[in-house]
Structures are given as structure tokens and as C-alpha cells.
C-alpha positions in Angstrom: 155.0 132.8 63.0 154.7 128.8 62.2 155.8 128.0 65.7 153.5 130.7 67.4 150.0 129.1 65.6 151.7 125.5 66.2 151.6 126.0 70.4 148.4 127.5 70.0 146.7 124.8 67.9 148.5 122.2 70.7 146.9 124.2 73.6 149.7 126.2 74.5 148.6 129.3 76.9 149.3 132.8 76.4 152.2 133.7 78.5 153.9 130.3 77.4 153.7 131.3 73.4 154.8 134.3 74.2 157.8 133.6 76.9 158.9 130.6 73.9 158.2 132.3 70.7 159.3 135.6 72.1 156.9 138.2 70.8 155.2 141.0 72.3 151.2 140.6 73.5 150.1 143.4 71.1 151.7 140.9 68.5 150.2 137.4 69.8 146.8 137.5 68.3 147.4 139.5 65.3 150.5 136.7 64.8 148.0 134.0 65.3 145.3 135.6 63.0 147.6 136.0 60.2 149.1 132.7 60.0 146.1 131.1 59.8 144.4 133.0 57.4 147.7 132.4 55.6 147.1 128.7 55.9 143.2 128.3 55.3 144.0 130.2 52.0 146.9 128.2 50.7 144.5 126.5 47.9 146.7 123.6 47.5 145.2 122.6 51.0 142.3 123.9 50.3 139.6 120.9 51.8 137.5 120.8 48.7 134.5 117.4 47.8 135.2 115.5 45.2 133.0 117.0 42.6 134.8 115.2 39.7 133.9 111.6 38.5 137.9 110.5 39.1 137.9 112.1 42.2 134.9 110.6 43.7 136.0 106.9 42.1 138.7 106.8 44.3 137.7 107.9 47.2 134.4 105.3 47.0 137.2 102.9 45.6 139.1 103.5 49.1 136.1 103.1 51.1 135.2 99.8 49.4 138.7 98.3 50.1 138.1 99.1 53.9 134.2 97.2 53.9 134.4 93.9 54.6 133.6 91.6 51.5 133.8 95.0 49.4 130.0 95.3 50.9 129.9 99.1 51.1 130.7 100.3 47.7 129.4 103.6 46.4 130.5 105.1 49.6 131.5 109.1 49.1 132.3 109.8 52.5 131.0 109.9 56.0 129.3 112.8 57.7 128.9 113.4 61.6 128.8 116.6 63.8 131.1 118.0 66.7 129.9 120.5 68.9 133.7 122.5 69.0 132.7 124.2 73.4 134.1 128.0 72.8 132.7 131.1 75.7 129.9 132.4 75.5 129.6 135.0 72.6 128.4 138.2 73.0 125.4 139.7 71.5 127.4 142.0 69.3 129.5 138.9 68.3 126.1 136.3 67.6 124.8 139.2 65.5 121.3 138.3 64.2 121.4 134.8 65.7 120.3 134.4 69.6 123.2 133.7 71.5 121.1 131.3 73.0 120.9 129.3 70.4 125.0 128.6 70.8 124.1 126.9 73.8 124.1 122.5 73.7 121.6 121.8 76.6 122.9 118.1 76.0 126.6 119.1 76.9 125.2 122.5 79.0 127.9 124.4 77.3 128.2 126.8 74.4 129.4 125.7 71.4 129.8 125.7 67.5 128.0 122.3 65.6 130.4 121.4 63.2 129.4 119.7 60.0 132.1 117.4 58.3 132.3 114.7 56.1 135.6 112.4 55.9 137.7 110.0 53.4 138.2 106.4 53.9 141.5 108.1 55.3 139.9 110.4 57.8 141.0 113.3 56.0 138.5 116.1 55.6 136.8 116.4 52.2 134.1 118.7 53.4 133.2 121.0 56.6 130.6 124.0 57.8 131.1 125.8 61.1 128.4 127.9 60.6 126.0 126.6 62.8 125.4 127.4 66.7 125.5 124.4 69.0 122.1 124.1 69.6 121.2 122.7 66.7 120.6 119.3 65.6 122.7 117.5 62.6 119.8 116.7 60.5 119.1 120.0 60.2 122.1 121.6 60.0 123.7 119.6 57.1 120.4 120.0 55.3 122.5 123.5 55.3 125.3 122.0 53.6 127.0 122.3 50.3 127.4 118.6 49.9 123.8 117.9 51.2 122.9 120.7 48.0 124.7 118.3 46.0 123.6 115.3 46.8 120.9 115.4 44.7 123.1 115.0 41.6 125.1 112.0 42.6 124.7 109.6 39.8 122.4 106.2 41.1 124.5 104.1 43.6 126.2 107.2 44.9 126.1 108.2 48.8 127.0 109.5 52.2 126.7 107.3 55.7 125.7 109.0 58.4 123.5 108.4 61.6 120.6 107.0 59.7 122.5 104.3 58.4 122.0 102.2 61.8 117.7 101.2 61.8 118.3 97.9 60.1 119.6 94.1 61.2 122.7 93.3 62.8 124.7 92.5 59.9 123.9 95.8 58.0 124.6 97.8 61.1 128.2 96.2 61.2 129.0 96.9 57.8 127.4 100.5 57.8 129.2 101.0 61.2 132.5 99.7 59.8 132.9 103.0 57.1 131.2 105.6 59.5 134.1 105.1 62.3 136.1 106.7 60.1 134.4 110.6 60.7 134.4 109.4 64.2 138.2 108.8 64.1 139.1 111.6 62.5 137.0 114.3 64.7 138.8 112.3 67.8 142.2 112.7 65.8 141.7 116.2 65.4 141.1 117.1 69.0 143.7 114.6 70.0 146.3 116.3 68.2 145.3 119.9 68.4 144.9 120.3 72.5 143.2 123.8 71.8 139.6 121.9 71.4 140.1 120.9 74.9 138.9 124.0 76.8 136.4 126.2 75.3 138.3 128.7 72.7 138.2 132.0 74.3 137.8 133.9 70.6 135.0 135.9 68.7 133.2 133.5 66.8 134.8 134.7 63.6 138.3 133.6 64.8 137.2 130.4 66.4 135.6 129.3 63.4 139.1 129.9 61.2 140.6 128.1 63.9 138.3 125.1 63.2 139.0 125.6 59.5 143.1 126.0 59.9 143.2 122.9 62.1 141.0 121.0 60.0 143.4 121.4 57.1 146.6 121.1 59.0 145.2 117.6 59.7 144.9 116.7 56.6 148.1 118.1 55.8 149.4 115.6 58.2 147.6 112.4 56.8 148.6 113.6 53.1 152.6 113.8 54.6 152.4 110.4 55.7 150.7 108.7 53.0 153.5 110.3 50.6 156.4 109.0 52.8 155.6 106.0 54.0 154.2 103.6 51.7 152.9 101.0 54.5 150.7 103.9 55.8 147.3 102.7 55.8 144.2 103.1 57.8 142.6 99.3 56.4 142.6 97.2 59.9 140.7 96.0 62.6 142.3 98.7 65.0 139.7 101.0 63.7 136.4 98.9 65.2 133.5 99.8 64.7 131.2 101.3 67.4 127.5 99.0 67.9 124.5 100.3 68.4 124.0 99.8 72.1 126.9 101.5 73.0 126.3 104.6 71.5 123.9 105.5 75.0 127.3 104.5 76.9 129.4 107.1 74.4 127.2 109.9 74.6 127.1 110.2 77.8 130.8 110.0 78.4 131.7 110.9 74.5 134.6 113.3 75.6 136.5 110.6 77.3 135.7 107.8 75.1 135.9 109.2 71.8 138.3 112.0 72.4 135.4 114.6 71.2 132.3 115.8 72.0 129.8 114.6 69.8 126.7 117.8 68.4 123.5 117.2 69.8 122.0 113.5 69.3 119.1 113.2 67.7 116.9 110.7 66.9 115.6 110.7 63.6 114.4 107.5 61.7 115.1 108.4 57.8 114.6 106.7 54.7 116.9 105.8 52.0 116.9 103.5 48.9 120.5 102.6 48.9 119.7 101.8 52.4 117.2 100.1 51.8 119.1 98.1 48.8 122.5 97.5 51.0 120.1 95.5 53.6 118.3 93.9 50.7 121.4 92.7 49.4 122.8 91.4 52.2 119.3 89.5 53.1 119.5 88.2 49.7 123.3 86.7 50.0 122.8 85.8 53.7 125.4 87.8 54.6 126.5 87.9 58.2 128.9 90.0 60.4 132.2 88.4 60.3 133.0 86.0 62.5 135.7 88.2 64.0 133.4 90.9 65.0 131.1 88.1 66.8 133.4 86.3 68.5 134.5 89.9 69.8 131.5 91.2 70.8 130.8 87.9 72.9 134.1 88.7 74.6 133.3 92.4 75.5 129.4 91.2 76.6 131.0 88.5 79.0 
């Protein structure tokens, strides 16, 4: 049964899972089905927010260590969407939503918008498939458990996200710095499991617990590593941060650059007072990007 929901999370096709795994077509899906309910249940793996002051010191700890000059601290995670392309549902399947509402006219495909927020280890802490791909990501994590929470974060306490880029150059590096991680790990997740790579030809129910089971086989994955190898460690420069000017450039071509299709862009100037603060505080110590990052971006430019 483990073998059977591994092809098919790689992108294995139907007669090849069956020809290797050797199981009859009246048992494929129902195999596939059960395993990964089996999975997404397994609370041990369950992918839970750290609601706990412990919980959340390390994982704002981990994000600090990854910030150049420990600038970011306070950092709870980053949030993005990914619009996850599956066929067009049926009415009967939608239910009460319009099923033209699963429709991206950005992508011109159908579509789930997933909402997930990562660690400073691009494992999932947090995720919602529940909303149709049409939607826009201010909206839908509005939707969110974590955004419901987010009220109660003690002061100095956050989430980046897309609003974190309306300020000067050096606060957009250091924002931009944490917030590669989400983008890292939705582009790790389709990287590794080949089935987000064509449309997912299930009911919406099933291709949301496919969603679910991949995201925490993934962090499965990281977790395994991080145990057995002590030198695992996701604190370099190979993870570089994306500038604002390109994101145009990656939109248009996100699937090839990024290894995911980014939900719906939108552009949305919001307010913030740790915002606010972070760019105030680097004003005030005249921080700059690193000299690193300039010398690199001169390099890419020329």
C-alpha cells in the first residue's frame, strides 16, 4: 500500500502503479484513498502552528539565525498561496460554490488556492485547501486559522507575507530573505511529488487529501533529515532571495522558474506596525543590504 500512494505522489500513471505494485483497478483508488487517509491521520505528523510559547521561540529563534544581522526576529513563519491546477469539478462535486469560481483566469486553468505558512526549515506548520482558485490570498487567508490567531500574538510577534515588500531597498532584502523560504518549500513540494505537475484528475475531496498527505510527507522528509544528519541546514546563500522587479518576470513564467504555480497575484498595499518598526529600525541603524547581495545583483543587472 506504501509503494502504491508513493508512485502516485511521484506522478506515476495508472496502468504503471498497477503493472508494478500489481493490484487490480477496482483496488487502485480505494488503495490510494486509504493510505493516505492513514497518513494525514497519523497525529504524530499531524502539521499543527505553534500555538505554545516554546514552540513558537524556536521557530522565530530559527528564523532569526537565517536574517542577516539577526534583523528579522519575531518571525513565526511565512505565508504564500499555490494555486494546486486539478480538472474541472463538476457541479455535484463544487456543491454550493460556483464551479466557476475554481477557475484562475491568471493561469486560465482550474485550480485549488492553497494557503500555507512554512518554518525557517520549509516544513509546513500550517495549510487550508479550502478555497477555489479564483480567489485572491488576501482574502482567502483572512479565512485562516492562523490569520484567526493572529490577533493574540503577544507584541513583536508576526507572519511575512506579500505585504512585506512596499518599503526601501534594504527592508525589502531582509524581508525577502525569510519569505523565500514558503517559496522554497511550495517549489520543493511539487519538485518532489511529480503528481502537481498535471492537473489531479480527482473529486475535489480527494484532491485536497492529496494536498494534505503530500504536505506532510514533506515534512516527514525534512524532520528525517534533520535527525540523521547533523550538518543538515537550510542557513546559506543558496536560498537567495527573489527582488522586487523580478517578481513580473516570475509570474509570468512562475511554473518554470519557481517549480510551482503561484495563486492569483494581487496587489494590495497593507499596513503593519512591525512593518513599519522593522524599516524604522533599519533607517535608524543605517542598515544596508549586504554587500554580497549588491555586488550580486550588479552582476545579474549587467
Amino acid at each position: 500500500m506504501l509503494m502504491t500512494i508513493l508512485r502516485y505522489l511521484a506522478g506515476g500513471s495508472y496502468l504503471d502503479i498497477r503493472r508494478t505494485v500489481g493490484i487490480s483497478g477496482s483496488s487502485y483508488y480505494r488503495v490510494i484513498n486509504e493510505t493516505m487517509f492513514a497518513i494525514f491521520g497519523l497525529r504524530e505528523l499531524k502539521i499543527v502552528f505553534p500555538d505554545s510559547e516554546s514552540d513558537r521561540e524556536v521557530v522565530m529563534n530559527d528564523f532569526e539565525a537565517i536574517s542577516s544581522s539577526g534583523i528579522i526576529s519575531g518571525c513565526v513563519g511565512c505565508v504564500d498561496g499555490w494555486l494546486c491546477v486539478i480538472k474541472a469539478p463538476s457541479a455535484e462535486d463544487a456543491g454550493d460554490v460556483n464551479i466557476g469560481r475554481y477557475y484562475s483566469g491568471h493561469y486560465a486553468c482550474p485550480g485549488i488556492n492553497v494557503q500555507a505558512v512554512c518554518d525557517a526549515h520549509c516544513r509546513f506548520i500550517s495549510v487550508d485547501a479550502s478555497y477555489p482558485g479564483s480567489t485572491n490570498d488576501a482574502r482567502d487567508f483572512r479565512g485562516t486559522g492562523v490569520a484567526r490567531n493572529i490577533s493574540s500574538f503577544p507584541t513583536g510577534m508576526y507572519i511575512i507575507g506579500d505585504n512585506a515588500y512596499p518599503y526601501h531597498d534594504s527592508f525589502n532584502f531582509h524581508a525577502s530573505q525569510i519569505r523565500i523560504r514558503i517559496e522554497t518549500a511550495f517549489g520543493r513540494l511539487t519538485t518532489k511529488w511529480r503528481v502537481f505537475r498535471s492537473p489531479i484528475s480527482r473529486n475535489l475531496s480527494n484532491a485536497t487529501t492529496t494536498i494534505y498527505t503530500a504536505m506532510v510527507l514533506h515534512n516527514y522528509v525534512i524532520n528525517r533529515r534533520i535527525i540523521s544528519d547533523a550538518d543538515y541546514c537550510l542557513f546559506d546563500e543558496s536560498i537567495r532571495p527573489i527582488r522586487v522587479s523580478q517578481r513580473v518576470q516570475i509570474l509570468n513564467d512562475v511554473a518554470n522558474l519557481m517549480g510551482y504555480m503561484s495563486s492569483d497575484p494581487v496587489v494590495e498595499e497593507g499596513n503593519s506596525y512591525m512593518r513599519d518598526y522593522i524599516a524604522q529600525h533599519l533607517r535608524a541603524n543605517n542598515t544596508v543590504r549586504p554587500q554580497y547581495s549588491i555586488s550580486r545583483n550588479r552582476s545579474v543587472n549587467n
